[in-house]
C-alpha positions as CSV (number, residue, x, y, z in Angstrom):
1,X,-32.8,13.8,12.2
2,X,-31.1,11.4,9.9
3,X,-29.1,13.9,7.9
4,X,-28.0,15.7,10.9
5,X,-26.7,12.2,12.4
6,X,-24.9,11.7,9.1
7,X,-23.5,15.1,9.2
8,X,-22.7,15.0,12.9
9,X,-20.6,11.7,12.0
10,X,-18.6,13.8,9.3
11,X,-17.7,16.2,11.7
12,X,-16.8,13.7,14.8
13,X,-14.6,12.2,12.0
14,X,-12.7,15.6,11.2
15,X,-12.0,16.0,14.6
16,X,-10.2,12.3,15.3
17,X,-12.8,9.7,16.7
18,X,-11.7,6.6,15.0
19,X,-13.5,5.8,12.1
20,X,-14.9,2.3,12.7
21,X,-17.3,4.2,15.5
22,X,-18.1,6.7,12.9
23,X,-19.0,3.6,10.0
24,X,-20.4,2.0,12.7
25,X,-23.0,5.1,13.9
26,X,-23.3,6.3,10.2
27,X,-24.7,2.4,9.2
28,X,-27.0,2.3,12.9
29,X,-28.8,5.1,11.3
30,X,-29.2,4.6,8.2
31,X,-30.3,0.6,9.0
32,X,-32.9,1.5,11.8
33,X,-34.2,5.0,10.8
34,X,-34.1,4.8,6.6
35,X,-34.3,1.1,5.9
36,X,-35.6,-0.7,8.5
37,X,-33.1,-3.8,8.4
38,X,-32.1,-5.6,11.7
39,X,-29.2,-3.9,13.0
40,X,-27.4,-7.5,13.4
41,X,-26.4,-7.6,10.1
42,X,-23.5,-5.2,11.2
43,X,-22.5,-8.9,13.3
44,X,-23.1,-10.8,10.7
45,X,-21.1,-9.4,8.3
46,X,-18.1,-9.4,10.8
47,X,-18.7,-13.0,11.0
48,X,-18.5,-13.5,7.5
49,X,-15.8,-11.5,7.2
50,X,-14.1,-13.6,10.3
51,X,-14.7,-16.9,7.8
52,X,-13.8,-15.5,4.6
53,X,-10.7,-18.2,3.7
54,X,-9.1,-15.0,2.6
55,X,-8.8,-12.7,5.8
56,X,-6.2,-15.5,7.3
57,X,-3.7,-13.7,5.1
58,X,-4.2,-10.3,7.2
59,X,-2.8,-11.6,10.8
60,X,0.0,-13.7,9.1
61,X,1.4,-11.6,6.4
62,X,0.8,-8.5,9.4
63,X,3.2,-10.4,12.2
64,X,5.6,-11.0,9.3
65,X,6.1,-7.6,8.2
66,X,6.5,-6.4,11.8
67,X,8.7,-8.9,13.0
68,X,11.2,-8.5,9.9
69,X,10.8,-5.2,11.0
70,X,12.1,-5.7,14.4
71,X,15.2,-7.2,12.8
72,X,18.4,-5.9,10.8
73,X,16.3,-7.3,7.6
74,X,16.4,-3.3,6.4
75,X,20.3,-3.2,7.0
76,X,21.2,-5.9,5.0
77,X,18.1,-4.9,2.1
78,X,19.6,-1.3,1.6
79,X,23.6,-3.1,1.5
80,X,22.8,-5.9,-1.1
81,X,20.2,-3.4,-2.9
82,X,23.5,-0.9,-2.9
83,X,26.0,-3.6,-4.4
84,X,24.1,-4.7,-7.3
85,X,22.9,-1.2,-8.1
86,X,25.1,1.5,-6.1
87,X,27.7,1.6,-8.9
88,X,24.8,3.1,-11.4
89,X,24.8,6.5,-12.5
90,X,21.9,7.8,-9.5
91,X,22.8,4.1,-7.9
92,X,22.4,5.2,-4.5
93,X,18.8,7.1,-5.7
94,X,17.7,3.5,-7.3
95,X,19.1,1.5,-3.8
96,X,16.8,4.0,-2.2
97,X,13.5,3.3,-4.1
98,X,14.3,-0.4,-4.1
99,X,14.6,-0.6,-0.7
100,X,11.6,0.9,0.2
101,X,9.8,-0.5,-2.4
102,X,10.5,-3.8,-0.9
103,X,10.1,-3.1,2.8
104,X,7.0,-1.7,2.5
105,X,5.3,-4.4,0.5
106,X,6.7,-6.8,3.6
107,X,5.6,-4.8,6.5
108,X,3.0,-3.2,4.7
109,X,2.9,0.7,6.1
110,X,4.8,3.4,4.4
111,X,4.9,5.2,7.6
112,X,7.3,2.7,8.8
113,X,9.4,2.8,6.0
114,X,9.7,6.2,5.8
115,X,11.0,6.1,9.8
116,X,13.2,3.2,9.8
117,X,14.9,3.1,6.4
118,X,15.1,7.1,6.5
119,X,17.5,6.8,9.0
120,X,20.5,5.7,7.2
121,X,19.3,6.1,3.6
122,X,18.7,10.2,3.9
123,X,22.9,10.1,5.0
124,X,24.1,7.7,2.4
125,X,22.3,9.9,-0.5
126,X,23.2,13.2,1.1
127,X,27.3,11.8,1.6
128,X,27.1,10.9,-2.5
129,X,25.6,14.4,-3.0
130,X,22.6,14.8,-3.6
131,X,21.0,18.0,-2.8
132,X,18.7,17.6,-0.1
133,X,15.6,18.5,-2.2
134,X,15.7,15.5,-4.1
135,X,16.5,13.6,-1.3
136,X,13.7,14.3,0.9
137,X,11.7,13.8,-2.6
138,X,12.9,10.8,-3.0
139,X,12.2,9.3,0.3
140,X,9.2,10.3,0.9
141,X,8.1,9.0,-2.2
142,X,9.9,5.7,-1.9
143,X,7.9,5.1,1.6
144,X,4.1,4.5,-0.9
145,X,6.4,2.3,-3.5
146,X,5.3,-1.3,-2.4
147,X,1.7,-1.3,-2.0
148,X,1.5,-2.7,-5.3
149,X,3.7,-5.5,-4.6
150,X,2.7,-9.0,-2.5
151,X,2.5,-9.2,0.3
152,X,1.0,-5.8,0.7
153,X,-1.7,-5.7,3.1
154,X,-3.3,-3.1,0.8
155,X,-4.0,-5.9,-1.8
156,X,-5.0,-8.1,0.7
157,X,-7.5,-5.8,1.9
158,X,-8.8,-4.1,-1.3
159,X,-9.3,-8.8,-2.1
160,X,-11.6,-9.1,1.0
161,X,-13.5,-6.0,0.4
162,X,-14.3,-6.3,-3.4
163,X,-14.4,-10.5,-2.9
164,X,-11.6,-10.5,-6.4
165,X,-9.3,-13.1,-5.8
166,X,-6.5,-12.0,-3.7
167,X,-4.0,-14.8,-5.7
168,X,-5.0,-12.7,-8.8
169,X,-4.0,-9.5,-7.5
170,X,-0.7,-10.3,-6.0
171,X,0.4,-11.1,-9.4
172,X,-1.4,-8.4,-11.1
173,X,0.4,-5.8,-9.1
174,X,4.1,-7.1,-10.4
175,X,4.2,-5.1,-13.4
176,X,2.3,-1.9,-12.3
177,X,4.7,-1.6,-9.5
178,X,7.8,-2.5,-11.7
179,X,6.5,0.7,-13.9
180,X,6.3,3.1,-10.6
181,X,10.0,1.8,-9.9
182,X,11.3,1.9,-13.0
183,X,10.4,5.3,-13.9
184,X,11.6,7.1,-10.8
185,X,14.6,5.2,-11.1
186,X,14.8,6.7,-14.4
187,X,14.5,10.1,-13.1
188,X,17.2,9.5,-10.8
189,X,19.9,7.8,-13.0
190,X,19.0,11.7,-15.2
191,X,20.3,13.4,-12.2
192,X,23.0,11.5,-11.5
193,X,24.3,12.4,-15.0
194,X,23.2,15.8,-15.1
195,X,25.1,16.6,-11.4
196,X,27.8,14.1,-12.2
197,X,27.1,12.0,-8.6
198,X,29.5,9.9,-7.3
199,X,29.1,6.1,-7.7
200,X,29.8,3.2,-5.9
201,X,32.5,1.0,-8.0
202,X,32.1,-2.7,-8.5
203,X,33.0,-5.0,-5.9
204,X,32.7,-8.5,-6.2
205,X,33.7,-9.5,-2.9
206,X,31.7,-6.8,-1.0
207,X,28.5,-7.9,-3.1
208,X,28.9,-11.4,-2.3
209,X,29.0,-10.9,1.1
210,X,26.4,-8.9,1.0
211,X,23.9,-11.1,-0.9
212,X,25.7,-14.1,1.4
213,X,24.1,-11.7,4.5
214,X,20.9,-11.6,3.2
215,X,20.4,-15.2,1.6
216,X,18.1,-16.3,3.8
217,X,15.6,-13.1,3.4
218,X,15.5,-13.2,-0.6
219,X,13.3,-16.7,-0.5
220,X,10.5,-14.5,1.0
221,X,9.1,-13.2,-1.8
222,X,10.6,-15.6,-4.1
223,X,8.3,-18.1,-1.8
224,X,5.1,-16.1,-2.2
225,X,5.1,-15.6,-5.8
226,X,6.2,-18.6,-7.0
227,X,4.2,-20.8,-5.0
228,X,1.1,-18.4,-5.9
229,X,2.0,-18.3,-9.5
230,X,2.7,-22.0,-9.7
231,X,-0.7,-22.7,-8.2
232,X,1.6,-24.6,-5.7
233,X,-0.5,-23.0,-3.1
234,X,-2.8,-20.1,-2.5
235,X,-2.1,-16.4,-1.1
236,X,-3.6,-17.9,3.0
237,X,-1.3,-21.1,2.4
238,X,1.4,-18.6,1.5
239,X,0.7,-16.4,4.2
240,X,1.5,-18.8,6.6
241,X,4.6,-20.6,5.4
242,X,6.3,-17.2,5.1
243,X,5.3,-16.1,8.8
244,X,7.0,-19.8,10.0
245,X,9.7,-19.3,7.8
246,X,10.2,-15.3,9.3
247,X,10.4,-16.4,12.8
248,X,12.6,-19.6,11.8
249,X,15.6,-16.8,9.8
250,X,14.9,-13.7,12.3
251,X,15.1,-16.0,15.6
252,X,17.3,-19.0,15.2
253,X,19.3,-18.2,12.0
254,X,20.2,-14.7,12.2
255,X,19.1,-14.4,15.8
256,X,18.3,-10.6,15.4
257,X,14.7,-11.1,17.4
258,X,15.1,-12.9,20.9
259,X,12.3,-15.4,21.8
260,X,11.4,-12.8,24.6
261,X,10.3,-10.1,22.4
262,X,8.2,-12.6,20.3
263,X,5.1,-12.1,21.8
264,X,5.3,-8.1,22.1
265,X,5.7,-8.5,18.1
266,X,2.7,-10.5,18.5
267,X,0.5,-8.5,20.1
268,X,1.5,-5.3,18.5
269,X,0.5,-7.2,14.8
270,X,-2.4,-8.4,16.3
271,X,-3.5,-4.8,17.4
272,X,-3.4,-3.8,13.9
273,X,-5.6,-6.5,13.0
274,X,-8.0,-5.7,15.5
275,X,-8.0,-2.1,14.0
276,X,-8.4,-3.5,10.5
277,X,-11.3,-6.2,11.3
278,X,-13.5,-3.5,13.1
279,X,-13.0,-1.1,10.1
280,X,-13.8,-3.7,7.8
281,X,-17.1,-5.1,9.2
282,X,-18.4,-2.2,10.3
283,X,-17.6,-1.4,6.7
284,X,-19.2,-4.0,5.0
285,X,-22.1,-3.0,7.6
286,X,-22.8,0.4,5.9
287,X,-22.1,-1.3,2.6
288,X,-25.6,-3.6,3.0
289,X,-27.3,-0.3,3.5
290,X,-26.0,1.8,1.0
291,X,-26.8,-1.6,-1.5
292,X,-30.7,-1.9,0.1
293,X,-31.3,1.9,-0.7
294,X,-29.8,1.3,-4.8
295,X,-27.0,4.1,-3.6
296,X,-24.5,2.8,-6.3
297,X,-26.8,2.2,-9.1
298,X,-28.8,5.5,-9.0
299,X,-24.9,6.9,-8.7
300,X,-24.2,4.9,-11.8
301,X,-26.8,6.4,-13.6
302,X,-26.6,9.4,-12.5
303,X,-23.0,9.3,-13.8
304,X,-24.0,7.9,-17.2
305,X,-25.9,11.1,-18.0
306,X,-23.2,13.2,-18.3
307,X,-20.4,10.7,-18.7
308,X,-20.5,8.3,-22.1
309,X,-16.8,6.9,-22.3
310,X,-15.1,4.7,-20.8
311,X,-11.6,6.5,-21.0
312,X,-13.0,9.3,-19.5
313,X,-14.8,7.9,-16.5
314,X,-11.7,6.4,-15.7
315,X,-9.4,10.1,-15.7
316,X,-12.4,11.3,-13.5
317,X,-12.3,8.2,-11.3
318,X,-8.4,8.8,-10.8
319,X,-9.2,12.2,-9.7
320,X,-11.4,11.1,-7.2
321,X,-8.7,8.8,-5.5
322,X,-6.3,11.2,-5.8
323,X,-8.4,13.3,-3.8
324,X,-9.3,10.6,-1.4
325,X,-5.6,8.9,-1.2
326,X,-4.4,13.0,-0.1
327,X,-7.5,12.7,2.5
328,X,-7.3,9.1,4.1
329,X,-5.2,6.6,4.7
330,X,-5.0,3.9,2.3
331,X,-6.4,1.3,4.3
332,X,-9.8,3.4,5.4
333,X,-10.2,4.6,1.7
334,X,-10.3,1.0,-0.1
335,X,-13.2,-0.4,3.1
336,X,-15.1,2.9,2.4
337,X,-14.2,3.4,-1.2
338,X,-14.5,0.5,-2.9
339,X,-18.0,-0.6,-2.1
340,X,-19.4,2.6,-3.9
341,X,-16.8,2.5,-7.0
342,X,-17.4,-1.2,-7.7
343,X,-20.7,-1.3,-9.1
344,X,-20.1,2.3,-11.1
345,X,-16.4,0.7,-12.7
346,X,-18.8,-2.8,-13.2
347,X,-21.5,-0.3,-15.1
348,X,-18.4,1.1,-17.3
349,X,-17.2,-2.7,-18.6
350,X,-13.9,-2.5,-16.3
351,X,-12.3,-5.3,-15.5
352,X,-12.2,-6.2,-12.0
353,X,-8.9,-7.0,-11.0
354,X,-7.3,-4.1,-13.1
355,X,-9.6,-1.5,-11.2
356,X,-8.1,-3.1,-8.0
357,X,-4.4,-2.2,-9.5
358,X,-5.6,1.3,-10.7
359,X,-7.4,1.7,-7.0
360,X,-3.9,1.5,-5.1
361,X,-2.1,3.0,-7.2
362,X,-3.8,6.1,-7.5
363,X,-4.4,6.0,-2.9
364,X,-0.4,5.6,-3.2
365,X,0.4,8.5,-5.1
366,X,-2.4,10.1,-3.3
367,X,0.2,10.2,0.0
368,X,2.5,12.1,-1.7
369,X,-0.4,14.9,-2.7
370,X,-0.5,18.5,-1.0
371,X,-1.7,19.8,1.0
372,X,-2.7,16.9,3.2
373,X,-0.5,13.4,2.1
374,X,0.1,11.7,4.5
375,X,3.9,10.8,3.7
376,X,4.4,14.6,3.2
377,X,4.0,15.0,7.3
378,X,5.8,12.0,8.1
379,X,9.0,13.2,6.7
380,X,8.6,16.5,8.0
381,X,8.5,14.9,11.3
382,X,11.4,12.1,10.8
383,X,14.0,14.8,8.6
384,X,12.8,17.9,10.3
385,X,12.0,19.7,7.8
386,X,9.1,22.5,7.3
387,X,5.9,20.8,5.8
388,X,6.1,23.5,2.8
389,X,9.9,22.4,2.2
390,X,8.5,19.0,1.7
391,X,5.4,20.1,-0.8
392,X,8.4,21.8,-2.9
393,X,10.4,18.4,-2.8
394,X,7.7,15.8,-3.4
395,X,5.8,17.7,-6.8
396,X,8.7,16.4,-8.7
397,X,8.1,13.1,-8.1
398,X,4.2,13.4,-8.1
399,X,4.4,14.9,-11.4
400,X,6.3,11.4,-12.9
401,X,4.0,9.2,-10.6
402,X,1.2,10.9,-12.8
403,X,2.7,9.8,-16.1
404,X,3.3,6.1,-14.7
405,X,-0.5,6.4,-13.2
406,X,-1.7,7.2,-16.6
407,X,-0.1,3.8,-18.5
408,X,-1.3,1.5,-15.6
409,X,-4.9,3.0,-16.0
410,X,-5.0,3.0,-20.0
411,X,-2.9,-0.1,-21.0
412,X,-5.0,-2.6,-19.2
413,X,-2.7,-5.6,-19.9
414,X,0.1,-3.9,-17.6
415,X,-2.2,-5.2,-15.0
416,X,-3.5,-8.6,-16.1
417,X,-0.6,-9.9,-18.5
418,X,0.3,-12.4,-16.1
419,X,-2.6,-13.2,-15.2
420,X,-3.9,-17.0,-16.3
């Protein structure tokens, strides 16, 4: 009766009931049926979760992201990200990638990105010419960019799942992410020699004016590393000075959000939180049994028997998450995930806060994957454009994604460098 609970779960879950009531019915089974435990742990772990210092980030770092998303914040990104690069060979492809690199590590959902910066990127990199394979390529790919970078809500997350320091990972992702950006941008200065694009010439005057219009949004993530980094104060300290300091630019400086619409933007962050603190404790829920019945360790030796290295645990692991990142959304895959992998990666000698880095990255790419990435249908739905169309233009970019995936998972140090 068990099994055919478990399995009746997998199904309800193919056909759209939200996964927290699926965790939730999956862990009621196992907990009263298998292993006897009191039910109430599911609660308790939600109130843990509720007073774990670190989960303060998640509402903060949430309303931030939508609120600079409710502004002209993505206007003035894409112009100063234009001056200072635009008169590149591929200029316009690198002002693409940076941009949404940056906007999605602020409002932490490539969806978004891929809606609101698509809208006037896709015309300023088709007016410079650029075929409009590589452009959807390139924008659809740019949307996943920034989970690697704070104040991702992926990082935050992945920090209050797997208990690693949150601090640590913020600065751990830097370099990783730099690698991701650098090497598409690489692929895209190639084209713009090989087709000969046009470029955007100097200006001195127009990039002023553009880095004058966006002064007061550069401190933001200026403010959250460098006070993290400094040890000047943690990520939940961080999280809060740069959700005052938001509302202080968006609503009395620039004046792009009206008062009024502040507690809409409240509300509509808060939902998300909601969303992310059900899947979450239920989570951790299922997690408790899954520890009682020894699921990870008899996995870990299971594993063992076949597998003896290191190196090669780790291409099978990022095979996995590709797999899972083409499947789920990032945010469901690192609650579910990352209890099971933890204990497996522990067996293996990996560190920690490197697995964390190799985690997202691989669930990033794993947007971009056919058939099912989730970034694939989301352009096909903001550029109207056949789903198959998109395939074609994203296996470009998945294929350099792969090579970048491969140095952050087998040079260690990319990850923990900076770390103290």
């Amino acid at each position: 009766m068990v099994t055919i609970g478990f399995i009746l779960c997998l199904v309800a879950a193919v056909f759209g009931m939200p996964l927290f009531v699926v965790i939730g019915t999956a862990t009621l089974l196992g907990l009263v049926f298998v292993s006897g435990l009191d039910p109430a742990c599911i609660f308790g772990e939600m109130y843990r979760l509720a007073s774990a210092p670190g989960m303060i980030t998640l509402p903060l770092f949430i309303f931030a992201g939508y609120a600079l998303a409710e502004s002209k914040a993505p206007i003035r990104l894409v112009n100063i990200t234009r001056a200072f690069f635009g008169w590149m060979p591929g200029g316009v492809s690198i002002v693409a990638l940076v941009a949404c690199a940056i906007f999605t590590a602020l409002t932490g959902a490539s969806g978004v990105t891929i809606i609101a910066l698509g809208a006037f990127l896709y015309p300023a990199l088709t007016e410079e010419g650029y075929d409009e394979k590589f452009t959807l390529g390139l924008l659809t790919c740019g949307g996943s960019l920034g989970f690697l970078f704070p104040p991702a809500l992926s990082i935050i997350i992945y920090g209050v799942v797997s208990q690693v320091s949150i601090d640590q990972l913020f600065i751990a992702g830097i370099i990783p992410g730099i690698v991701l950006v650098v090497i598409l941008s690489a692929y895209g200065v190639i084209k713009g020699l090989k087709f000969h694009k046009n470029r955007v010439r100097p200006n001195f005057r127009e990039s002023m004016k553009a880095l004058k219009d966006v002064a007061w949004e550069i401190p933001i993530p200026i403010v959250i590393l460098g006070g993290i980094y400094s040890g000047l104060f943690t990520a939940s300290e961080s999280a809060a000075v740069t959700a005052f300091y938001v509302v202080i630019v968006e609503v009395l400086i620039k004046r792009d959000i009206k008062v009024s619409s502040l507690p809409k933007i409240m509300v509509g962050s808060m939902l998300l939180v909601g969303a992310i603190f059900l899947l979450v404790g239920t989570a951790l829920g299922l997690t408790n049994f899954l520890i009682d019945q020894q699921i990870p360790m008899k996995a870990l030796a299971f594993i063992q028997q076949f597998v003896h290295s290191k190196l090669t645990f780790l291409l099978i692991l990022n095979v996995f998450l590709l797999m899972v990142g083409g499947l789920m959304e990032i945010f469901s895959a690192i609650i579910v995930i990352v209890p099971l992998i933890i204990p497996i990666a522990h067996g293996y000698g990996i560190n920690p806060i490197h697995l964390g880095i190799v985690f997202i990255a691989n669930l990033e790419i794993g947007y971009l994957m056919p058939p099912f990435g989730i970034n694939l249908y989301i352009s096909s739905f903001r550029f109207q454009q056949p789903i198959t169309k998109l395939f074609s233009a994203a296996l470009p970019f998945v294929g350099i994604l792969l090579i970048a995936l491969m140095l952050i998972t087998y040079i260690p140090q990319l990850s923990l460098m900076l770390i103290k």
